[in-house]
Structures are given as C-alpha cells and as structure tokens.
Backbone as JSON Lines, residues from 0, in Angstrom:
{"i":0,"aa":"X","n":[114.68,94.15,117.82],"ca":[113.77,94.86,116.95],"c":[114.1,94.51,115.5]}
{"i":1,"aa":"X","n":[113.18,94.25,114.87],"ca":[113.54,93.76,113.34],"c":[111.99,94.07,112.45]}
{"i":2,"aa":"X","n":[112.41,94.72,111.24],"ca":[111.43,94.85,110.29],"c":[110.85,93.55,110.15]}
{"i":3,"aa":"X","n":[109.22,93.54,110.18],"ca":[108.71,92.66,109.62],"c":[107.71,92.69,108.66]}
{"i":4,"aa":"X","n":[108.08,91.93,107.72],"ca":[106.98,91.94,106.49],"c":[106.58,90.19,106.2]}
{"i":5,"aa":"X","n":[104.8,90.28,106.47],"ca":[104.55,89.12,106.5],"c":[103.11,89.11,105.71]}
{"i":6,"aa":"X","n":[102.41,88.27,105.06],"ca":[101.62,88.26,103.88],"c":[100.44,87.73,104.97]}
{"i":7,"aa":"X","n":[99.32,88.37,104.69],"ca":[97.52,87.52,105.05],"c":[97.66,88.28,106.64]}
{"i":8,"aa":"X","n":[98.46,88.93,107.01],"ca":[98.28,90.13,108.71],"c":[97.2,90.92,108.41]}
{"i":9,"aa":"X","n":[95.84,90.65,108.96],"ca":[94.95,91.66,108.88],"c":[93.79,91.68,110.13]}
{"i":10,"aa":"X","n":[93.84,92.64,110.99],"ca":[92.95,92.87,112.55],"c":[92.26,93.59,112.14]}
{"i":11,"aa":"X","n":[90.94,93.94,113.2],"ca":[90.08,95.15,113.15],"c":[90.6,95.46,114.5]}
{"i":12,"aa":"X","n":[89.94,97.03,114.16],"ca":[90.65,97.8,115.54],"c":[89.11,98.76,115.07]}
{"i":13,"aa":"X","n":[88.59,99.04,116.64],"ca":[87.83,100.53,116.67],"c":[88.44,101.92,117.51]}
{"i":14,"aa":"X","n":[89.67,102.1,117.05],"ca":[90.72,103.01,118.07],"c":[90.32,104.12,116.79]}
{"i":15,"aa":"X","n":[89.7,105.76,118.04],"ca":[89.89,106.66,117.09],"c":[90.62,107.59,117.47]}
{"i":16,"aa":"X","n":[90.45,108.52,116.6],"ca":[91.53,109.51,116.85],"c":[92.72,109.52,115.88]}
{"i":17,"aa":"X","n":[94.32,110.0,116.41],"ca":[95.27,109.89,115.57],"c":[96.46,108.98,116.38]}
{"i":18,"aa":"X","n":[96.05,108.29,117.49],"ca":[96.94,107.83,118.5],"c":[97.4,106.25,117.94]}
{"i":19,"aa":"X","n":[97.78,105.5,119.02],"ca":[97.85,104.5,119.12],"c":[96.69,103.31,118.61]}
{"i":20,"aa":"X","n":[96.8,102.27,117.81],"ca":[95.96,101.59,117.73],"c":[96.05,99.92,118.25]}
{"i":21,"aa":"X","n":[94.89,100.12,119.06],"ca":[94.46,98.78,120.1],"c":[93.88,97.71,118.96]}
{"i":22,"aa":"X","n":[94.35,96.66,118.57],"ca":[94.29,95.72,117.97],"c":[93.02,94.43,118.27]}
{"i":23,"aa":"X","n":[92.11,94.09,117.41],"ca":[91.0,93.51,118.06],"c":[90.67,91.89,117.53]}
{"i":24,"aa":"X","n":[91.86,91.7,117.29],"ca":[91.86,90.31,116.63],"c":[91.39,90.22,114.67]}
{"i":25,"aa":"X","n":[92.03,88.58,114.49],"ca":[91.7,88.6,113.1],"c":[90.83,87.42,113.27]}
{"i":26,"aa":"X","n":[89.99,87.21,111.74],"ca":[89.3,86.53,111.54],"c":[89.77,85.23,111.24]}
{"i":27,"aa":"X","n":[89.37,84.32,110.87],"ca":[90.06,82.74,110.93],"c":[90.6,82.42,109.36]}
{"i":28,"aa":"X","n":[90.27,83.49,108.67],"ca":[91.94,83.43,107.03],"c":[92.82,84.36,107.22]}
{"i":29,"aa":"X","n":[92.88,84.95,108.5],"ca":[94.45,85.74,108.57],"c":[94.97,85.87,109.73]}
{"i":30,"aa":"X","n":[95.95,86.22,109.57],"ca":[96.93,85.9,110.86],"c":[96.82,87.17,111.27]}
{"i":31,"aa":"X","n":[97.27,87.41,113.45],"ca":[97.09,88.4,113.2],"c":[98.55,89.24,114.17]}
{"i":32,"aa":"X","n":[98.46,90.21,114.12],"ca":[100.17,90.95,114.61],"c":[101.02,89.81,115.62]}
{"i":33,"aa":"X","n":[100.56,89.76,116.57],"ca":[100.89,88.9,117.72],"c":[101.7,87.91,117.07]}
{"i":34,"aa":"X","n":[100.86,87.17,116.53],"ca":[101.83,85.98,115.54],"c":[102.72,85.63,114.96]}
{"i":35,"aa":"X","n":[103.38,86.91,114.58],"ca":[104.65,87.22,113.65],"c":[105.76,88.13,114.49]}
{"i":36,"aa":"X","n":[105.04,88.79,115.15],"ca":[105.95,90.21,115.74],"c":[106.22,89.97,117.38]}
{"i":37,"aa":"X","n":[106.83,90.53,117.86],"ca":[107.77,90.31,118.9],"c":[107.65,92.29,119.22]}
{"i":38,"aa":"X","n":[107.8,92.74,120.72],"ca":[107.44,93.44,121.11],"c":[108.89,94.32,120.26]}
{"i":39,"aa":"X","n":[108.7,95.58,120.3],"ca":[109.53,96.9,119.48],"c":[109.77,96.39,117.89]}
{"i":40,"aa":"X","n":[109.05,95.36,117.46],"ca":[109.3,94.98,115.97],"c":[108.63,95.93,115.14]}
{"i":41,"aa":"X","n":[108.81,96.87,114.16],"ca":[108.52,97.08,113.23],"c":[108.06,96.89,112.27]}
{"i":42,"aa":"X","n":[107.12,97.27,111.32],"ca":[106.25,97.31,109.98],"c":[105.86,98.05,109.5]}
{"i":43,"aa":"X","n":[105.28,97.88,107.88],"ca":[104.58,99.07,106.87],"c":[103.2,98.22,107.38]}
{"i":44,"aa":"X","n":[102.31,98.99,107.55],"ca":[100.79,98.89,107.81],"c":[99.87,99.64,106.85]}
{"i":45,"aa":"X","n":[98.88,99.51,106.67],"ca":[97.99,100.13,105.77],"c":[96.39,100.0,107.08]}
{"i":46,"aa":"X","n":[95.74,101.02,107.29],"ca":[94.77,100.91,107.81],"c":[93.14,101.65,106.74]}
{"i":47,"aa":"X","n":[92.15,101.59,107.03],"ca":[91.28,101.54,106.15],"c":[89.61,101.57,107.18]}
{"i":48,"aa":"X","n":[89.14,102.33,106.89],"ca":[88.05,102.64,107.32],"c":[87.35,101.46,106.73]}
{"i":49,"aa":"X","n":[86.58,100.84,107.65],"ca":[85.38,99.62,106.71],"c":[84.07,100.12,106.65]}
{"i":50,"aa":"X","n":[84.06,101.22,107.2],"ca":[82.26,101.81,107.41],"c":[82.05,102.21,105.98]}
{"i":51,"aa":"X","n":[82.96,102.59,105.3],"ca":[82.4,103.27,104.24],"c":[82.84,105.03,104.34]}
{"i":52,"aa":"X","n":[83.64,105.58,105.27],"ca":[84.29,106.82,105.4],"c":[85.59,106.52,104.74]}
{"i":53,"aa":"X","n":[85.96,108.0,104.21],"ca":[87.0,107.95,103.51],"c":[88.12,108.44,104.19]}
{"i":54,"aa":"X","n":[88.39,107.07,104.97],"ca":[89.86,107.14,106.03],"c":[90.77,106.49,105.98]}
{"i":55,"aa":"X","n":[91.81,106.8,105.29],"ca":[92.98,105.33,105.5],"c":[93.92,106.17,105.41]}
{"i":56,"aa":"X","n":[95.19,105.38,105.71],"ca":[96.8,105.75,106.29],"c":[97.51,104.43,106.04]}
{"i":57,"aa":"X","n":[98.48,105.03,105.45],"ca":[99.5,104.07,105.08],"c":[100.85,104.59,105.76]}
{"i":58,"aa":"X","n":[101.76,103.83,106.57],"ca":[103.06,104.28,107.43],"c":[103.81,102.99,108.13]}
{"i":59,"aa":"X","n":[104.62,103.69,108.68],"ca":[105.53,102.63,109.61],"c":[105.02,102.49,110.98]}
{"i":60,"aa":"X","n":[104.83,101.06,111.42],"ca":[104.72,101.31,112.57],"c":[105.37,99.94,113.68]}
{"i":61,"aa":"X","n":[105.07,100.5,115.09],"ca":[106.05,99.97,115.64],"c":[105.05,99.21,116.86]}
{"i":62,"aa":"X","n":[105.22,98.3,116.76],"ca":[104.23,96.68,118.3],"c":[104.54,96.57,119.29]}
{"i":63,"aa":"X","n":[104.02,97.0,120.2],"ca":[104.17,97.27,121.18],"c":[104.25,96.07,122.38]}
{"i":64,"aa":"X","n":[103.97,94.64,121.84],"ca":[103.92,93.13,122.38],"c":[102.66,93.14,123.11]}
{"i":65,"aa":"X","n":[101.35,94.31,123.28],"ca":[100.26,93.94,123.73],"c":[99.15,94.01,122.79]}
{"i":66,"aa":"X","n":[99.36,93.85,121.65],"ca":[97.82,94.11,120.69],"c":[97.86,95.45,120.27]}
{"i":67,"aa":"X","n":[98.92,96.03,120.18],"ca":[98.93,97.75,120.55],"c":[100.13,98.05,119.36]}
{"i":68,"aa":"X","n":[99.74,98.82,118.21],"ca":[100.5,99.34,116.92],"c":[100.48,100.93,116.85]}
{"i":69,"aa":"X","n":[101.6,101.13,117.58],"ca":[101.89,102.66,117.25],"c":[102.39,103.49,115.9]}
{"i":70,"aa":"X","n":[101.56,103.87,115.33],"ca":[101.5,104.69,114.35],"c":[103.06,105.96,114.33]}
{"i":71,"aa":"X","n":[104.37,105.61,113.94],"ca":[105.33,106.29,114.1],"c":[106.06,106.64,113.21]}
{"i":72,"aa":"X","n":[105.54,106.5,111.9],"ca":[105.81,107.43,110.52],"c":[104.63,107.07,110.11]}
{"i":73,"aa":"X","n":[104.09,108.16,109.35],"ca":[102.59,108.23,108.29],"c":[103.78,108.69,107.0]}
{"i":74,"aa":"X","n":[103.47,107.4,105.92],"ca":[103.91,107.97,104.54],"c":[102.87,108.46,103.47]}
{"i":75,"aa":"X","n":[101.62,107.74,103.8],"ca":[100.25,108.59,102.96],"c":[99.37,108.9,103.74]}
{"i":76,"aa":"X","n":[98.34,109.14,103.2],"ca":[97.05,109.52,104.02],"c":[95.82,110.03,103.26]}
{"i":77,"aa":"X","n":[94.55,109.88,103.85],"ca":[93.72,110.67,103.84],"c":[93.95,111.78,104.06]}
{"i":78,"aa":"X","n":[94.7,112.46,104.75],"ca":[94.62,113.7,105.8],"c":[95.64,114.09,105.12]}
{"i":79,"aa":"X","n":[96.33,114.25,103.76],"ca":[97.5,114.64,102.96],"c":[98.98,114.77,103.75]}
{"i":80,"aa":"X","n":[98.76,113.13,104.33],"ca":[99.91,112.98,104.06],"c":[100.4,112.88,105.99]}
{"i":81,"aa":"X","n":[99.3,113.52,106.65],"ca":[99.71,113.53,108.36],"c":[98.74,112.39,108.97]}
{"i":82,"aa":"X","n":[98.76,112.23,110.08],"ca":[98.0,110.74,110.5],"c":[96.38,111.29,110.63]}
{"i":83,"aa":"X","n":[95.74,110.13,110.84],"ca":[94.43,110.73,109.94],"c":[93.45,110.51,111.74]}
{"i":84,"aa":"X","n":[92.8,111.55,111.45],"ca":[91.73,111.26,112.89],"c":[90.73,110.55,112.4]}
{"i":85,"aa":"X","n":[90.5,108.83,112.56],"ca":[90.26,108.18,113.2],"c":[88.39,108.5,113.47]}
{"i":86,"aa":"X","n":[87.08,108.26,112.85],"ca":[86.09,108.2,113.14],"c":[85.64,107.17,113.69]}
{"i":87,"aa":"X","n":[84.9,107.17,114.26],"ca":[84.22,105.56,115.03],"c":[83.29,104.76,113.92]}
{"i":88,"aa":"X","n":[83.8,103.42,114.66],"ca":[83.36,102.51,113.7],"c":[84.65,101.52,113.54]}
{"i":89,"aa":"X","n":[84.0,100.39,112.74],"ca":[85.47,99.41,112.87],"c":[86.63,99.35,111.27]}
{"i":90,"aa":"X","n":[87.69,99.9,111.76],"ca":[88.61,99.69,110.44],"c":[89.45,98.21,110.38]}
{"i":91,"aa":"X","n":[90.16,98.46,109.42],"ca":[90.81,97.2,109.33],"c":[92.6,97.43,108.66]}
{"i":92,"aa":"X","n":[92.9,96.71,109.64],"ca":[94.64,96.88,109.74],"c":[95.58,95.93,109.27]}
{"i":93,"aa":"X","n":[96.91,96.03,108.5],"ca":[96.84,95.1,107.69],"c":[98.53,95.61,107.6]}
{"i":94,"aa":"X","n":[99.22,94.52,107.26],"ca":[100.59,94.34,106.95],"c":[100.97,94.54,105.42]}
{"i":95,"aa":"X","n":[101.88,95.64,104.86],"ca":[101.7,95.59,103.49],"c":[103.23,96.34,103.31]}
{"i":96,"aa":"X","n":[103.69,96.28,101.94],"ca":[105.03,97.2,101.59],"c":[104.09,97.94,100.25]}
{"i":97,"aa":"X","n":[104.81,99.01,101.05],"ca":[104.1,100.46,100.46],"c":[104.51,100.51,99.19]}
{"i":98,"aa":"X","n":[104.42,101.02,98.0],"ca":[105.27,101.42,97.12],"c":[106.54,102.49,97.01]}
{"i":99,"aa":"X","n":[106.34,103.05,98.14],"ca":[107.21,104.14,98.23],"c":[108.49,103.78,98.85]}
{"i":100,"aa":"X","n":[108.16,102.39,99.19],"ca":[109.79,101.77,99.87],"c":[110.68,100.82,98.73]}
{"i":101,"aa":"X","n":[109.5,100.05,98.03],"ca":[109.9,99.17,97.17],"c":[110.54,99.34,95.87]}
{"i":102,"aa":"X","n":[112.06,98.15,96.38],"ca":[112.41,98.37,94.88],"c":[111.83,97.88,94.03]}
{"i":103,"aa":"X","n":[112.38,98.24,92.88],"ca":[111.15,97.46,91.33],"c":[112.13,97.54,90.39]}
{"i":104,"aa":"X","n":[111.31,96.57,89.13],"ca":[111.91,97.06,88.13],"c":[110.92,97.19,87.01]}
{"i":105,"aa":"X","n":[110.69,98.03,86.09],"ca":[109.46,98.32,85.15],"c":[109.99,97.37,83.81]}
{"i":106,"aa":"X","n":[109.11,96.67,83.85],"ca":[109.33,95.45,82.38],"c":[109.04,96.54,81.43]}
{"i":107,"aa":"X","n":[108.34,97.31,81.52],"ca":[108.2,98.15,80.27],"c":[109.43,98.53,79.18]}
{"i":108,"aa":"X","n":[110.05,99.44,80.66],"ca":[110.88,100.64,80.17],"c":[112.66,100.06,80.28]}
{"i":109,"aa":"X","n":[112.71,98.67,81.31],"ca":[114.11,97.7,81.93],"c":[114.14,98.64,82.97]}
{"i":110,"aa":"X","n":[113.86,100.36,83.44],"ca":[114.41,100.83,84.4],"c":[114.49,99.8,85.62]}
{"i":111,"aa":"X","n":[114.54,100.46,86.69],"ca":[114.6,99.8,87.96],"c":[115.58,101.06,88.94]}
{"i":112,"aa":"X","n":[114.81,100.56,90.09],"ca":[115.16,101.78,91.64],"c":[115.94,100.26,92.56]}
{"i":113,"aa":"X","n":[116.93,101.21,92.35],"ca":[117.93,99.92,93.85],"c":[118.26,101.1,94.55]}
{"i":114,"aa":"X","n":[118.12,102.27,94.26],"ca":[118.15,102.95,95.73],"c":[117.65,102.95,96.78]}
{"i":115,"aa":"X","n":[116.43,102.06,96.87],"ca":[115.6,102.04,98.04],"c":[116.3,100.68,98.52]}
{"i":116,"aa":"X","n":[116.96,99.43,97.92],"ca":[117.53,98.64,98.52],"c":[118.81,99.27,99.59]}
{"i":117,"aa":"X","n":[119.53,100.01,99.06],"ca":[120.59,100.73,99.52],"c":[120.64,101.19,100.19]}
{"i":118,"aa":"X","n":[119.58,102.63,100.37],"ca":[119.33,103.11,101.56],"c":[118.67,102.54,102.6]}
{"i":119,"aa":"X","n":[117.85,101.24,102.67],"ca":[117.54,100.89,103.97],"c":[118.28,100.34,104.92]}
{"i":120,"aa":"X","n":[119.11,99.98,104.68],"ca":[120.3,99.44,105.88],"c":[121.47,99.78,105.52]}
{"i":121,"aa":"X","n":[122.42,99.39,106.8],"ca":[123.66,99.69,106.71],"c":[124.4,99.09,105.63]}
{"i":122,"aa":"X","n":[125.33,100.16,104.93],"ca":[126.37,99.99,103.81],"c":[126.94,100.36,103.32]}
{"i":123,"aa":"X","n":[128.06,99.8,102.7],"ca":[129.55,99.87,102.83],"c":[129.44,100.94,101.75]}
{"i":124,"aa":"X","n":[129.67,102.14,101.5],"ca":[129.69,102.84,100.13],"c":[131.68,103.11,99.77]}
{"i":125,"aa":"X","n":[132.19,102.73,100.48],"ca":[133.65,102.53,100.09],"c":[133.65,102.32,98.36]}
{"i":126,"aa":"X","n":[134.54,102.63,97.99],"ca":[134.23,102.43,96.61],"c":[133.47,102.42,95.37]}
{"i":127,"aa":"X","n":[132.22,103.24,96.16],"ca":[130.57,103.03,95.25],"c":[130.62,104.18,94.59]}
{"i":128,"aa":"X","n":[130.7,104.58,93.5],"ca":[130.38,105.88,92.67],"c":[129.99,105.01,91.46]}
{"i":129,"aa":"X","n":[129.1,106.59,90.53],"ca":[129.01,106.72,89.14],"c":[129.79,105.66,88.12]}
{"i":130,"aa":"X","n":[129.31,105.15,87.53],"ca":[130.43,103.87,86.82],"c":[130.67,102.96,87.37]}
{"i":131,"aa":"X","n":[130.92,102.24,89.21],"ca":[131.11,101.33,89.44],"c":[130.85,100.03,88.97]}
{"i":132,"aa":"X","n":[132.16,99.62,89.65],"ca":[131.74,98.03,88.54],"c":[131.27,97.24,89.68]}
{"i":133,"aa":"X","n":[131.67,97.72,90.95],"ca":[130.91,96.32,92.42],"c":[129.98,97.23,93.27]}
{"i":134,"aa":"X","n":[128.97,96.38,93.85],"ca":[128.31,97.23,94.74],"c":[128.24,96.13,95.56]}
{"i":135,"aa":"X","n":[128.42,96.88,97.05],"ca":[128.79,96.23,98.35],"c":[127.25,96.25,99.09]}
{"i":136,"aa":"X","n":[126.99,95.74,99.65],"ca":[125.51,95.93,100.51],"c":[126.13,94.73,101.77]}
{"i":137,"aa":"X","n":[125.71,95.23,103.05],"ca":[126.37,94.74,104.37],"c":[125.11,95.02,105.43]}
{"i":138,"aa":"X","n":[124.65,94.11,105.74],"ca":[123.7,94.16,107.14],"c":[124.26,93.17,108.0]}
{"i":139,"aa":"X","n":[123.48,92.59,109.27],"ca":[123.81,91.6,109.92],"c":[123.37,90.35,109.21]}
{"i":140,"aa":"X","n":[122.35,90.04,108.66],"ca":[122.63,89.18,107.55],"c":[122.67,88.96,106.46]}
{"i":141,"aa":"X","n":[123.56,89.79,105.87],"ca":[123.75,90.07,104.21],"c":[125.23,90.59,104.24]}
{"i":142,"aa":"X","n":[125.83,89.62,103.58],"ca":[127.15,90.0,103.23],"c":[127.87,89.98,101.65]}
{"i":143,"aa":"X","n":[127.13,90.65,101.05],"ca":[126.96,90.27,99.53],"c":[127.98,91.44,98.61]}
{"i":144,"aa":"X","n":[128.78,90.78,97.63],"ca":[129.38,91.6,96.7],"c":[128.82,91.04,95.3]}
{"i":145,"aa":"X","n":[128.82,92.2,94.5],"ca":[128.18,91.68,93.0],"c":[128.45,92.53,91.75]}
{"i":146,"aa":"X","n":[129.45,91.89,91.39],"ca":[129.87,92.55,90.56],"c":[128.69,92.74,89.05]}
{"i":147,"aa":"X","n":[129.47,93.8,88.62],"ca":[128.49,94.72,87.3],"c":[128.47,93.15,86.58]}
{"i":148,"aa":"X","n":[127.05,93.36,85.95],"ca":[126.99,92.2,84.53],"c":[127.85,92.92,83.26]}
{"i":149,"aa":"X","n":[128.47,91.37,82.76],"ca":[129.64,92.1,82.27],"c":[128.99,93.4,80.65]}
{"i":150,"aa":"X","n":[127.63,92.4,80.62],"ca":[126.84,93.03,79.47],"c":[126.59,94.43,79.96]}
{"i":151,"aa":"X","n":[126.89,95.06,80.97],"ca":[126.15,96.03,80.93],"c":[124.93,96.22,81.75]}
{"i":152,"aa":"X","n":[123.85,94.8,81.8],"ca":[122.29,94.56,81.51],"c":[122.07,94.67,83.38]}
{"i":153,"aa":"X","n":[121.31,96.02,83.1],"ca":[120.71,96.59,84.49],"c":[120.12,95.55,85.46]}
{"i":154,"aa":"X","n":[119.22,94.77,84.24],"ca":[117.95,93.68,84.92],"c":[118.74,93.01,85.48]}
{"i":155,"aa":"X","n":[120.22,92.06,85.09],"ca":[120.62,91.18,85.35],"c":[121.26,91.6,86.83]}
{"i":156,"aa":"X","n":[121.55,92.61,86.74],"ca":[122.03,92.93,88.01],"c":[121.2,93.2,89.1]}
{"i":157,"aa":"X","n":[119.98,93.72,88.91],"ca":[118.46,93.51,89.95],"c":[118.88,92.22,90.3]}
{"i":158,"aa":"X","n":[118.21,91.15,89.4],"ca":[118.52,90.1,89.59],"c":[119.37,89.05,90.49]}
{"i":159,"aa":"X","n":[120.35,89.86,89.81],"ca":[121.56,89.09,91.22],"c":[121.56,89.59,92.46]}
{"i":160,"aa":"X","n":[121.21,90.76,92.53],"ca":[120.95,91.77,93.85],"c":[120.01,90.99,94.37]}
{"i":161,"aa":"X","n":[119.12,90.45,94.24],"ca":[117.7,89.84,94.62],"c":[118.12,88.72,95.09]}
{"i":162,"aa":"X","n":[118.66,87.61,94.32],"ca":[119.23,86.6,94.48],"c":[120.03,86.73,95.86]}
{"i":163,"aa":"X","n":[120.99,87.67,95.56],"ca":[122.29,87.71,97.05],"c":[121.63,87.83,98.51]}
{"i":164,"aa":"X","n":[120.31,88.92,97.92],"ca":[119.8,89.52,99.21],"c":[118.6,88.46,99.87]}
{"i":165,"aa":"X","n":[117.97,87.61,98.78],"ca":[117.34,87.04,99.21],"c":[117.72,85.96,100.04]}
C-alpha cells in the first residue's frame, strides 16, 4: 500500500449516493486510476458533479484494484465537510493534493508549514524541540538529516527539506 500522487488522473463515474465509487474510464488526455495504482494504494481525490449540481468532495481515498475508489476520509465537501450524496448524472474524478495536506511556503510573508511534512510519516522526534538546530525525518525511503541554515533563513531550510525529501 503506498500513497499515490500522480498528475492528468481523471475518470467519470455515475455512482450515487455516499458509497463507493465505480470508476468509468478516462478520456484519451488522461490517465486513468488503474494505471498508476495497485490494489489497497491510496490517494487525495477531488470529485465534482459535471451536470451542473453543486456536488463535490474532496478526501482520501483508497483502490480497490477493480475500477472501484472507496471514499475513506472526506476532508471537504459540499455537504460541510461529511461525504456528499451523490445525484445522478455523470461526475468526474480526479487525483489532486488538497491544500490542507500541503506543505508551502508563502513568498509573500517567507512563512512556511513543515508540519504537514512531519506529521505524515514516521519520525524520529529524538532530539526535536523549540530551537533545534537538526531535524530528523525517517521513512522507508527517506533517511535525511539537515541541519539549521546557519543564517537562520527558514526558506533555505524548506529548501533543503525538499531537496533531501525529494
């Protein structure tokens, strides 16, 4: 089982309700689940009413290896926020990273969120507090140490974080 995030994933499905969604193929500029994913693989999905009803859901979900995307966290919604029932008619389903997972960094302001790097997988917090000068991050393939820029400079350390992890 492994997260997957992959660019141009987009099916129609006419599955209603709040259940499971039966996958109905993509058109010939996008790829479609099957292609990338491997059965219990994981993804952020975005789905979308095409009729013109105001239905969409954004969440995690999990492939079932038959054309079949189970809806098994809803992070937005139409339906504020719970999985959305589903009118008839054909929507369209689609591979995407939500904002609510992604780290960033705002050119505006230099801020930046590496907590969402942190918390998604396993890691080493041995030594990690307030002031640290190293931050450890450890998955099965990421074995990265990175020490503080000596400037101080937040970005630079995104940066290298990005770099290590990428």
């Amino acid at each position: 089982m492994a997260l997957v995030l992959k660019d141009r994933v987009r099916e129609t499905t006419t599955t209603t309700g709040t259940g499971a969604l039966t996958l109905a193929g993509a058109s010939a500029t996008f790829d479609t689940f099957a292609s990338v994913m491997s059965t219990n693989d994981t993804t952020y999905y975005a789905i979308v009413h095409a009729g013109g009803a105001d239905e969409w859901e954004v969440g995690l979900g999990t492939y079932s290896g038959t054309n079949t995307l189970t809806r098994t966290t809803v992070l937005s919604s139409s339906n504020s926020g719970s999985a959305t029932n589903f009118s008839a008619g054909n929507k369209f389903v689609f591979i995407t990273l939500p904002a609510s997972v992604a780290a960033h960094l705002d050119p505006a302001s230099g801020d930046h969120d590496l907590a969402s790097i942190i918390t998604l997988g396993n890691h080493d917090t041995d030594n990690l507090s307030e002031g640290s000068t190293n931050l450890y991050y450890t998955n099965a393939r990421v074995d990265a140490r990175i020490a503080a820029n000596p400037s101080g400079d937040p970005a630079g350390t995104a940066v290298a974080m990005a770099i290590a992890l990428g």
